[in-house]
N, C-alpha and C positions, 0 to 999 in steps of 0.2 A: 468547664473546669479542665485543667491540663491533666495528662495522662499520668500518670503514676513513673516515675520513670524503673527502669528494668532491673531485675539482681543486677549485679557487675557484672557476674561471671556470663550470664545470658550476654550482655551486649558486648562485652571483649570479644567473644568467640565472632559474633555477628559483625561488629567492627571490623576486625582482624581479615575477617576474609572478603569482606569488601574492601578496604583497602587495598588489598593482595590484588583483587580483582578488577577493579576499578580505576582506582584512584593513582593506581601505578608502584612500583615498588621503594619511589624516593619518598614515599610520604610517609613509608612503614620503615625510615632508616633510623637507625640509632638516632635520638636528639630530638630528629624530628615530624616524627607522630605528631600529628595535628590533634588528634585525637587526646592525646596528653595532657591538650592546655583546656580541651572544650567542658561546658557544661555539660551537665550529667545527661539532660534532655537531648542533647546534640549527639552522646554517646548512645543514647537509645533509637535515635534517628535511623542513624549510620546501620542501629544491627538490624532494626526493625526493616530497615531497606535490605540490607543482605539478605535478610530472611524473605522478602520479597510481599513485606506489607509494607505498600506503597501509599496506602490508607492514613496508616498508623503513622507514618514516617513524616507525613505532609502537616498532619496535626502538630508535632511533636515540633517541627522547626517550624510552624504558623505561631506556635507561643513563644517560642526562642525570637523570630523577629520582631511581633509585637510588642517586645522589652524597649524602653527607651534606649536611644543608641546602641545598639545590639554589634555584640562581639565579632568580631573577622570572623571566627570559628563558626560561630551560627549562623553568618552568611554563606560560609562554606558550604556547612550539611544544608542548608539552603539550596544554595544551587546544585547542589549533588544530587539533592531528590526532583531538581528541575531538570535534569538533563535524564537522568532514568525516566520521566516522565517525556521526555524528546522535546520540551518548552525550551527550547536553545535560547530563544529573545530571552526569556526571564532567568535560565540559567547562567548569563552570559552578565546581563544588569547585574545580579548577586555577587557574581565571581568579581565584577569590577567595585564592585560597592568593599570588596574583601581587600583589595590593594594586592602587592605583592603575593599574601600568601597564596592567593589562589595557583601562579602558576609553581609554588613551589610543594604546597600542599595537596594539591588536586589537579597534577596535571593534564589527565586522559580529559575529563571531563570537561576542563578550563577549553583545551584546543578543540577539541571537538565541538563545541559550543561555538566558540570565538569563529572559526572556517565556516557553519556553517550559515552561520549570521553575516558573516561579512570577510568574505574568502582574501580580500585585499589588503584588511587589517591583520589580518594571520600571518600572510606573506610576509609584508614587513616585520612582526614581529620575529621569525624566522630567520628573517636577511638579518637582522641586528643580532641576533645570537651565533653569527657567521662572522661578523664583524667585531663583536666585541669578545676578547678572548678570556675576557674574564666571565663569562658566562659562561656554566659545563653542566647541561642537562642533561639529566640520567639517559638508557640506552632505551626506557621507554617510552620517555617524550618525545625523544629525538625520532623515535617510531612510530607514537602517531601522529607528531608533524609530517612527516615521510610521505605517513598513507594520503594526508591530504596535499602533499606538494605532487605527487603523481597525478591528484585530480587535478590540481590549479596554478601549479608551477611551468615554469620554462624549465629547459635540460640542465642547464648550468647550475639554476638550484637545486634539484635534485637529486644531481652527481654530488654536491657538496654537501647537501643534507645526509644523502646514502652514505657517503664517507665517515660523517660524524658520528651518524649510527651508529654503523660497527665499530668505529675507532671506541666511544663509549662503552659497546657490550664489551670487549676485550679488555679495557680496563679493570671491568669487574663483573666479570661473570656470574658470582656467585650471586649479585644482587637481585638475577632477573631470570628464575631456572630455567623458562620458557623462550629464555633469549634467543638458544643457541636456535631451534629450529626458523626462530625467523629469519633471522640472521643467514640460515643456509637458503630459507624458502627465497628471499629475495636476490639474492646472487647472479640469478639468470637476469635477474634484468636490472644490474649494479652496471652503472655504463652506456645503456641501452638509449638512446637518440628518437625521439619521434618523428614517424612519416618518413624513415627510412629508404632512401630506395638503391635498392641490389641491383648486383650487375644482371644484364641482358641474357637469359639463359642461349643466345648463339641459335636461335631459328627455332628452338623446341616453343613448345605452350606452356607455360608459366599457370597451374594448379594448385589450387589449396585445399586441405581438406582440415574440418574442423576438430578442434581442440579447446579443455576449454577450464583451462589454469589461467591466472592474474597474479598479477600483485598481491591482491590482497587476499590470504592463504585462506580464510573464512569462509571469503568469498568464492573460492573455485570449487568444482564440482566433486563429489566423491561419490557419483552415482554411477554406477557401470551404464545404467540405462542411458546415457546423455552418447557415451560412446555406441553403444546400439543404432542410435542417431546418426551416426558420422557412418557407420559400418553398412546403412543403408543408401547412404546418400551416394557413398562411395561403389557401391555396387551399379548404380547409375553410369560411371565411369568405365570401370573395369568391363561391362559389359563387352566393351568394345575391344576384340582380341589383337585389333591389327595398333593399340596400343604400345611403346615403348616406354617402361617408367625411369623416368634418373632422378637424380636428389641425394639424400640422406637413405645411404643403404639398406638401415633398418626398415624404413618406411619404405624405400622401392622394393625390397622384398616382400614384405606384406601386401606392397599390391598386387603385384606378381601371382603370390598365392590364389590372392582372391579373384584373380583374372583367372585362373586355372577352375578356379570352383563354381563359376556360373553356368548355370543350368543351359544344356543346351539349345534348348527353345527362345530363350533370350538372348542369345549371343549373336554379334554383331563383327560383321567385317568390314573392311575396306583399305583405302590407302596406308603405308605404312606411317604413324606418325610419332614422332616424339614428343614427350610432355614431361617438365618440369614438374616435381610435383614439391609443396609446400605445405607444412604446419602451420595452422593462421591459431590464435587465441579468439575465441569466439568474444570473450569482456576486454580484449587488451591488446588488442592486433597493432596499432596505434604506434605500441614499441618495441615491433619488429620491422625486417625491412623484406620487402618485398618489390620484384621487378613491375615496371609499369606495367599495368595492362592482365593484373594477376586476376583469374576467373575463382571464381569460388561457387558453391550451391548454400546460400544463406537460409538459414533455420532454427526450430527451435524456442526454448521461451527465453527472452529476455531479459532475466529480474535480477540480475545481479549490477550491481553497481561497483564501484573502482574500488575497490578495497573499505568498502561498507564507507565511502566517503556521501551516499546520495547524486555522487555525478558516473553518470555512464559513460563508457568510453565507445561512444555509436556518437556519429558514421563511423564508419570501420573506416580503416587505414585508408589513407587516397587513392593509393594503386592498387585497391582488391577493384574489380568487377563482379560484383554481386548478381548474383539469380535469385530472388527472392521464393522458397518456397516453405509450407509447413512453419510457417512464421506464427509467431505469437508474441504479445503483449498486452498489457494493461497497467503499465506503471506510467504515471504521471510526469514525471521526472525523465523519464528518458524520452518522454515524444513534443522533444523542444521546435520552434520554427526552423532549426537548421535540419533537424533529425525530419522533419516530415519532408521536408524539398527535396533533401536526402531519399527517399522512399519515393515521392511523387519522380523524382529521375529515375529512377532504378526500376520501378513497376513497370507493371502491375505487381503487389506483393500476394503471393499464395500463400493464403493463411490456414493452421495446422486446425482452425473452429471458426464455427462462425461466428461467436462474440467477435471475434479479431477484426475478421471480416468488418463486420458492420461499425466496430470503431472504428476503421481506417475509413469507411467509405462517409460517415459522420465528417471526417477532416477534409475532407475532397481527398485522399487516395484512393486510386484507383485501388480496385482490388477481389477476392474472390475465395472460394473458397476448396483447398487443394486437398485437405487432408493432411494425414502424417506420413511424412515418409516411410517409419518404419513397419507400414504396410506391406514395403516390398523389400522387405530385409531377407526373401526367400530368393531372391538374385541370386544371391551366393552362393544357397541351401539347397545342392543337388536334392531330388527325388531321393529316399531313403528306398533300400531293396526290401525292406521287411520292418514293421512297427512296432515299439514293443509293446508290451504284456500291460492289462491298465493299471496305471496307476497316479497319482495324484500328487501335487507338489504346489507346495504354499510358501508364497514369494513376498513379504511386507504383510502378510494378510494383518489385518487389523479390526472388523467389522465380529468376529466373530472369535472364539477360541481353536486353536490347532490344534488336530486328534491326537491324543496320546501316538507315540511312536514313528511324528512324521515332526520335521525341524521347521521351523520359520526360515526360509531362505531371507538374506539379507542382499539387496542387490543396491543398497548404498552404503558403504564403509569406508574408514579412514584410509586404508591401505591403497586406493584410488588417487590420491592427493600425490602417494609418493613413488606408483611406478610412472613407466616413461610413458608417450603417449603409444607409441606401439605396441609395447606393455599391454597398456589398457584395451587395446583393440584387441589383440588374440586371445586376452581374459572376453572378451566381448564374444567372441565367434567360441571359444571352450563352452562358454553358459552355455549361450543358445542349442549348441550340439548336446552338451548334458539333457538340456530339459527335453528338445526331443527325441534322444536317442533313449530317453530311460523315463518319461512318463508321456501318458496321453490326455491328463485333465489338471489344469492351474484354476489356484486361486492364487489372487493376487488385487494389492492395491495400487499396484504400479501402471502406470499408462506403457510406460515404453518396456513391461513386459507381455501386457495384454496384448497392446495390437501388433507388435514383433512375435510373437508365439501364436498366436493365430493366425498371424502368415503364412508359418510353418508348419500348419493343420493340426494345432492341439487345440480341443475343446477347452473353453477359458470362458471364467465364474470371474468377471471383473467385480470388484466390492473396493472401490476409493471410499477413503475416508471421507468423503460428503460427494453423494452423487450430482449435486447443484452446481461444483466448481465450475466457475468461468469456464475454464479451462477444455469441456467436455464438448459442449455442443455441435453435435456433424460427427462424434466420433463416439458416442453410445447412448441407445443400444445400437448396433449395427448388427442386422440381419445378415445373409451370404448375400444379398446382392446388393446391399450398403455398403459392404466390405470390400466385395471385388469393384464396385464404380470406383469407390479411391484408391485401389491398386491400380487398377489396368488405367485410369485419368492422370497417375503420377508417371506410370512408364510413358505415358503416348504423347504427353505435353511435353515432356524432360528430352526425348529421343530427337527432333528432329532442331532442339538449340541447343543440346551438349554436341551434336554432330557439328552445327557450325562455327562453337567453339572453337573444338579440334580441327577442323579442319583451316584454321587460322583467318578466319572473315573478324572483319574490324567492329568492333563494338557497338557502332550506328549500326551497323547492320544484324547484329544477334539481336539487340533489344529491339529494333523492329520487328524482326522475325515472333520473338516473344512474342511482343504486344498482339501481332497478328492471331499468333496461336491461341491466348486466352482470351481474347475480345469477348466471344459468345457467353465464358464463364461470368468475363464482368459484366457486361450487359445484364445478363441471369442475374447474378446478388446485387446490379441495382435495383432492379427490380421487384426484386425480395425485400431489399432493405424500405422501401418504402409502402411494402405493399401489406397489411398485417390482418389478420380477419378481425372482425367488432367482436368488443367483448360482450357477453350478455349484458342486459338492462337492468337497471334497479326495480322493482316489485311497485315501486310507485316516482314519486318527483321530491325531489330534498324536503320542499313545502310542506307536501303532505305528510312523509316520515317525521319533520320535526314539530307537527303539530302537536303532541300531547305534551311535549313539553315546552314548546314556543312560548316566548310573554311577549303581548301586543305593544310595547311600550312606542310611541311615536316620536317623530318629533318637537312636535308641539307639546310634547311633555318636558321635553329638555330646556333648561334654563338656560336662559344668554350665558354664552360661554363658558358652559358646561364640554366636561371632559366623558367621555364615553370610556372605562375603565373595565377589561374583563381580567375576571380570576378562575383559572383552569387547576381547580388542587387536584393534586393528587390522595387517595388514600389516607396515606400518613400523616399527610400536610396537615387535614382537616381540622385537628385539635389544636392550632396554629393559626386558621385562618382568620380569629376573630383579633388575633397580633397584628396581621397583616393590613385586615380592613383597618383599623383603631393609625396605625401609622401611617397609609396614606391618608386618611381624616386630617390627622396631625398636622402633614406635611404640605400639606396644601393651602393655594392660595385664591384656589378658584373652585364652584361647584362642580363637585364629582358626580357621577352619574355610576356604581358599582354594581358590575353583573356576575355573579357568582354561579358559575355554568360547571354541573358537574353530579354525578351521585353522593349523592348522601347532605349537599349541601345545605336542605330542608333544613336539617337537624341541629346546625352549626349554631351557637349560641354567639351574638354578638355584644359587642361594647356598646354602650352610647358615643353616639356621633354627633355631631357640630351640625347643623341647621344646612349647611352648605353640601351634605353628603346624603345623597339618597344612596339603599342598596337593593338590589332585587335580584329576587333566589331561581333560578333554572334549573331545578333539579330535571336530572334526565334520565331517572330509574325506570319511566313510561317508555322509553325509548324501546323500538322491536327491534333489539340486535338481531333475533334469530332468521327474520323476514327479510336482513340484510345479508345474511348470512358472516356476523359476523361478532367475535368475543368481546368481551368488557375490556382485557387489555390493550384489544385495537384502540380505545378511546376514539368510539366513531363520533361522539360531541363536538370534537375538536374541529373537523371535516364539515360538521351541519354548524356551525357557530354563525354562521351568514343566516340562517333561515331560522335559526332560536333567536334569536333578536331581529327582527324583521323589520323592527322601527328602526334600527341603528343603522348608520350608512359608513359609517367609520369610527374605528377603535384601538384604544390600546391593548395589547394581551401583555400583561406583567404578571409574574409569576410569585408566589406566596413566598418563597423562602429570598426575599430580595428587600431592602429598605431605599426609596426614594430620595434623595439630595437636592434633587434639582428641581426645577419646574416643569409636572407634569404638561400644561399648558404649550410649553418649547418643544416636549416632544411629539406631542399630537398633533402639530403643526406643520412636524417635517413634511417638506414638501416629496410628493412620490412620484414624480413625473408622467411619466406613461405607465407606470406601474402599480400594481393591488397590492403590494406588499416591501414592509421595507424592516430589515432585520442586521445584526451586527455576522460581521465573515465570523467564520466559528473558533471559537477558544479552545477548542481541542487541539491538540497538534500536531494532527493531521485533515488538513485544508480540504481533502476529494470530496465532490459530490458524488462521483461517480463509487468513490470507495464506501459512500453509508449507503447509498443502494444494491451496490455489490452482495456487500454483510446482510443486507438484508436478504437477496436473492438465497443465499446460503443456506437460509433457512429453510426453505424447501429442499432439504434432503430428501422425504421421501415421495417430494413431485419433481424430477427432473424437468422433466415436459417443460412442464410449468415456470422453474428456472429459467431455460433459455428462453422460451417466450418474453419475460420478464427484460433478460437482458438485452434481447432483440429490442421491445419497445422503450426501456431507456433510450437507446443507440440511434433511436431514427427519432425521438422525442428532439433530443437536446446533444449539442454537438461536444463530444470530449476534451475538458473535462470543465468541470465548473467549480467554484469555493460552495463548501458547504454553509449552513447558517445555522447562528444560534436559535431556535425558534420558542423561544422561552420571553423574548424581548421582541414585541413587535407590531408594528404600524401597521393597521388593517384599512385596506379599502373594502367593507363590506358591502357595499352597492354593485361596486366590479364582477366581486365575485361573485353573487348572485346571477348578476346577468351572464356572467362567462361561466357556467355551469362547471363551477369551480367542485361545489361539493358534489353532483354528481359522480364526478371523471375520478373525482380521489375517492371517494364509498366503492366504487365498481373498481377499482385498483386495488383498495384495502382487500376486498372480498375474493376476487380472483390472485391477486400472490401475497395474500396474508402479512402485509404491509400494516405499520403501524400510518398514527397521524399525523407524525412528524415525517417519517420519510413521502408518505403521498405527498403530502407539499412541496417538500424535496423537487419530487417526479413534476409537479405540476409547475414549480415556480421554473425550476434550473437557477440558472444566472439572470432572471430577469425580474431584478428586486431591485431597490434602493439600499445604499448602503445606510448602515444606519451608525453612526459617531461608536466607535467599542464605546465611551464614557456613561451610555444610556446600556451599558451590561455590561459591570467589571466585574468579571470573576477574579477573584483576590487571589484565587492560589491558581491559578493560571496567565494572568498576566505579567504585566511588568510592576513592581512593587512599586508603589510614587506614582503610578497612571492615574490621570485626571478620574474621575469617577462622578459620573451623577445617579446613576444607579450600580448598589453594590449586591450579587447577585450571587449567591453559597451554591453555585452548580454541582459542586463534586460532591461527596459522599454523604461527607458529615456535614451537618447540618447546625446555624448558630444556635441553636434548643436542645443540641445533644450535650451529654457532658463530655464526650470529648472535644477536644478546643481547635474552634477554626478561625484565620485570620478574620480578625475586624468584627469580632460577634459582640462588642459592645456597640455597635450600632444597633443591633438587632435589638437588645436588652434595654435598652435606651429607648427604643423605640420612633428613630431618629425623629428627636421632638423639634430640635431645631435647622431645619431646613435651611443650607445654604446654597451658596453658587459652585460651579463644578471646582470639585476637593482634590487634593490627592490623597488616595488613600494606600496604604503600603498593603 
């Protein structure tokens, strides 16, 4: 049944600010609220989304579509809760199914959608609103056309898009309160050229040090810690006294300063040299210009993308020369085949963890593991003559509550965004002198206050909000002599190729030198990477674990051209399953053979069946989770399914809350090549394999250990990154897997990183499945509305049995009686 729809007053307010937020401020102008003309369901959408049931919102325009010929408007809120859900393809289909209004009614949504589907049909629609002068899109389309012509445009449209822009906001300021600061934010780079290149600084070395503002104001950093970053790296430089800085005054005095404040023990002389020095944008260097042959020290994590457009702006500029150190990533997106050639030139990359490491060296980059720079942010940090007095100071802390009478330090805020970058650097070197000028113990959840303040010898209680993060590995716990290896390993590798930098040797020759210097380290983490201790054994062999609830069913029990059909319910399902069996009966045209594998399924009460369908029950309540060491929610059944069926050599697993179209027969058939498994790329949307094992790793907060392990044997498993898979639909080679000690390797995976039985699969398949047609698993509120469908599959919340209403659940009700050829189903 459809949801009730909401008081008014409830979804005005919830409308109203989605719109505001979303949907851009031409859609909230006088006349033309979309929202004006919609059905009331549509108006409840909209708030239910704003209020951020994304739940509720999905049901609510699944009944609005399912109307015969359904309204522009309920295409609209259609695709508005498909793009808050990031289903671009389907948000994009809806918005065209809307005609016009969409780009007039929902414009944020429409382009953002439209770019990232198909970046070439955006373009052009963009050139034409250039060219046709009767077109005047408000100052916020025109703004996040903008943000995606910087990711995918040439100069020329850009400048003319930039132009529109503001020409728009100044027209009417009052319509976009928010305008004004975009408006200023992009300005620095109103004009701005790509791959720039500056004149010759006249015989000096051409220097950058990092910075790390974009285009896209969201997107740039408002973390003091990122500059802590730069203030280490730079300390690298400064070392060297017989330096000369010229540039940008402000910045040549800052270095200056910090050339004055290195500790004498570090300090370094020799010929007298000049050096250029340069401000690079860490996400957007791209649209500055820089002399050939500019050196930089590259670092830090990568995860911001060009103005939240999804495309990063790496390789950096042509004329930086990169030193790869304290690098980090694991976005998908940015480690394209140009972006790794890119890295594979410029290596070895010194990575700030070893997860890093070991993704890089998974792609053939060479690579290693360096630490963080801002281990030696004490460069700078003379010897204090006297310590002070104890006391305690809590920076982000999050993990726990802060004592009465001491503050939460904040070491990312907005005011970051809007000083200069030199600004940001002497706020950088004030903290770090506060903290230890005036206490001797942090807490904190910050990385780049931990290991920066512990260079500077204050006792430091690091507590990140999930000690599992990628992000950690090689960099806590660290003992003092953990500590000092990646201090004194960043100064000794860094010293003897920023020397031949500056002293002006040609680029062949630095990065050989490099490569020289860290060989040993790579050699070491390949070696690591492939080297991993065995995990303990299982207490017995799959066979025997799944003997108490194994059924001996053979072959020769199976009728000609019988289908081998498993049903894995869940919990819930159960009072359902006797629907589910009853409708593939229905739908079929050939004997089924139905395995009903699961606890409690004993108990299930079924329909009468048709002569052509046997069923048989696997209950797996005998099952010795505890012997495995492991819970009911793992679903270790899923893992022994090869050896609870021992007669079966191959199967389908279709899942209970799904109704049949097509012929089971067509898909038992798919051919699997050299593969045990064949399943559809995943309807979420977001594609990473490596991102549902990640999530999973995360769960071990309070086993780090055991995280990185985790991430380590991902990493030398399977090479980054792979599509994940729907594992709810899917062709099993059960023979394979038996012999390939399938359930083993995933039970001992379950039990050692507390992995369910879908991600072990995960771990065990990677990319090396069969695809399997999306039309044998259409999720109806995740696809494209009209996609062929032979199987239609309620993945998401609600369910077709709930009263609240999900697309297509008259098939469910219906109990699809009449089986056809593949359909479309909206």
């Amino acid at each position: 049944m459809p949801r009730r729809p909401l008081h008014p007053a409830t979804w005005l307010r919830g409308a109203r600010r989605l719109v505001r937020s979303t949907l851009g401020p031409r859609a909230s102008a006088p006349g033309r609220d979309p929202l004006a003309r919609s059905h009331p369901t549509t108006h409840a959408a909209l708030a239910l989304l704003a209020d951020r049931d994304v739940k509720g919102a999905q049901s609510l325009v699944d009944e609005a579509l399912d109307r015969p010929s359904p309204a522009a408007d309920a295409l609209l809120a259609a695709g508005v809760v498909a793009h808050r859900r990031h289903l671009h393809e389907r948000a994009l289909s809806l918005f065209d199914r809307a005609g016009d209004d969409a780009l007039a009614a929902t414009p944020v949504p429409f382009i953002e959608s439209l770019f990232r589907v198909d970046a070439e049909r955006g373009l052009a629609l963009v050139r034409s609103w250039l060219d046709d002068g009767a077109v005047a899109p408000d100052a916020r389309t025109w703004h996040t056309a903008l943000r995606y012509v910087f990711a995918h445009g040439d100069d020329a449209l850009r400048h003319a898009v930039h132009d529109r822009f503001v020409a728009a906001y100044r027209g009417n300021e009052k319509r976009w309160p928010g305008g004004a600061a975009e408006v200023a934010w992009l300005e620095r780079w109103r004009g701005a050229e790509r791959h720039t290149t500056a004149p010759a600084p006249g015989g000096r070395v051409p220097f950058a040090v990092m910075d790390y503002v974009q285009p896209g104001k969201g997107k740039s950093s408002q973390n003091i810690g990122d500059h802590v970053q730069t203030l280490s790296s730079l300390g690298h430089v400064v070392r060297r006294q017989n330096l000369r800085f010229h540039g940008r005054p402000d910045l040549v005095g800052f270095a200056q300063d910090m050339q004055e404040r290195v500790r004498p023990e570090l300090r370094l002389d020799g010929e007298q040299t000049d050096v250029e020095l340069y401000r690079v944008d860490r996400d957007g260097s791209s649209f500055q210009a820089f002399p050939e042959g500019t050196w930089l020290l590259e670092f830090g994590w990568h995860s911001h993308d060009l103005a939240g457009t999804g495309v990063w702006d790496f390789p950096m500029h042509e004329n930086l020369r990169p030193i790869f150190v304290s690098f980090h990533c694991n976005k998908r997106g940015l480690l394209t085949p140009e972006v790794l050639d890119y890295l594979r030139a410029h290596g070895p990359v010194g990575c700030r963890d070893w997860t890093t490491v070991d993704l890089l060296l998974s792609l053939d980059v060479p690579a290693f593991f360096s630490g963080c720079l801002t281990t030696t942010v004490s460069t700078v940090f003379p010897a204090l003559e006297e310590r002070p007095a104890p006391a305690t100071v809590y920076v982000d802390a999050v993990r726990e509550p802060v004592p009465d009478g001491h503050d939460n330090v904040k070491q990312s805020y907005r005011e970051v965004k809007d000083r200069t970058f030199v600004e940001n650097m002497r706020e950088a070197v004030r903290l770090l002198e506060w903290y230890r000028t005036s206490f001797t113990h942090v807490v904190t959840k910050r990385l780049h206050c931990y290991l920066p303040t512990t260079s500077l010898g204050l006792d430091v209680d690091f507590q990140p909000a999930n000690y599992a993060d990628v992000r950690f590995a090689g960099l806590h716990p660290l003992d003092h002599d953990g500590f000092e290896a990646i201090r004194t390993g960043m100064i000794a590798r860094l010293e003897p190729v920023l020397t031949a930098v500056f002293e002006g040797r040609d680029a062949d020759e630095v990065y050989a030198l490099w490569r020289e210097t860290v060989a040993p380290e790579v050699e070491a983490a390949r070696a690591r990477h492939v080297a991993a201790a065995p995990l303990p054994e299982l207490p017995a062999d799959p066979a025997t674990l799944a003997a108490p609830a194994a059924v001996g069913a053979s072959a020769a029990d199976r009728p000609a051209g019988a289908v081998d059909v498993v049903l894995l319910p869940k919990r819930g399902e159960l009072p359902h399953l006797g629907d589910a069996v009853r409708a593939l009966d229905a739908g079929s045209t050939v004997p089924l053979r139905v395995w009903l594998v699961g606890p409690g399924v004993g108990r299930v009460s079924l329909p009468e069946l048709s002569s052509r369908t046997t069923v048989h029950r696997v209950p797996t309540t005998r099952l010795d989770l505890a012997s495995l060491g492991l819970v009911a929610a793992q679903r270790a059944h899923h893992a022994l399914l090869p050896h609870l069926l021992p007669g079966v050599d191959r199967a389908l697993v279709l899942p209970v809350d799904a109704v049949v179209l097509g012929d089971v027969a067509e898909l038992a058939a798919v051919d699997l090549g050299d593969t045990a498994v064949a399943a559809r790329r995943t309807s979420h949307a977001d594609p990473s394999g490596f991102g549902l094992l990640y999530k999973a790793a995360r769960r071990l907060d309070d086993a780090p250990a055991t995280a990185y392990d985790f991430y380590r044997r991902i990493h030398a498993r399977h090479v980054f990154d792979f599509n994940a898979f729907d594992a709810d639909v899917m062709v099993l080679d059960l023979a394979r897997l038996r012999a390939d000690g399938y359930a083993a390797e995933s039970l001992v995976a379950m039990r050692e990183f507390r992995i369910d039985a879908r991600e072990a699969l995960h771990l065990y398949v990677g990319p090396h499945r069969t695809e399997l047609d999306p039309a044998w698993d259409h999720v109806p509120t995740r696809d494209l509305p009209g996609a062929p469908a032979r199987l239609v599959h309620w993945a998401d919340a609600v369910k077709p049995w709930h009263d609240a209403y999900t697309a297509r659940q008259d098939l469910w009700q219906a109990g699809a009686s009449e089986p056809t050829e593949t359909q479309p189903v909206g």
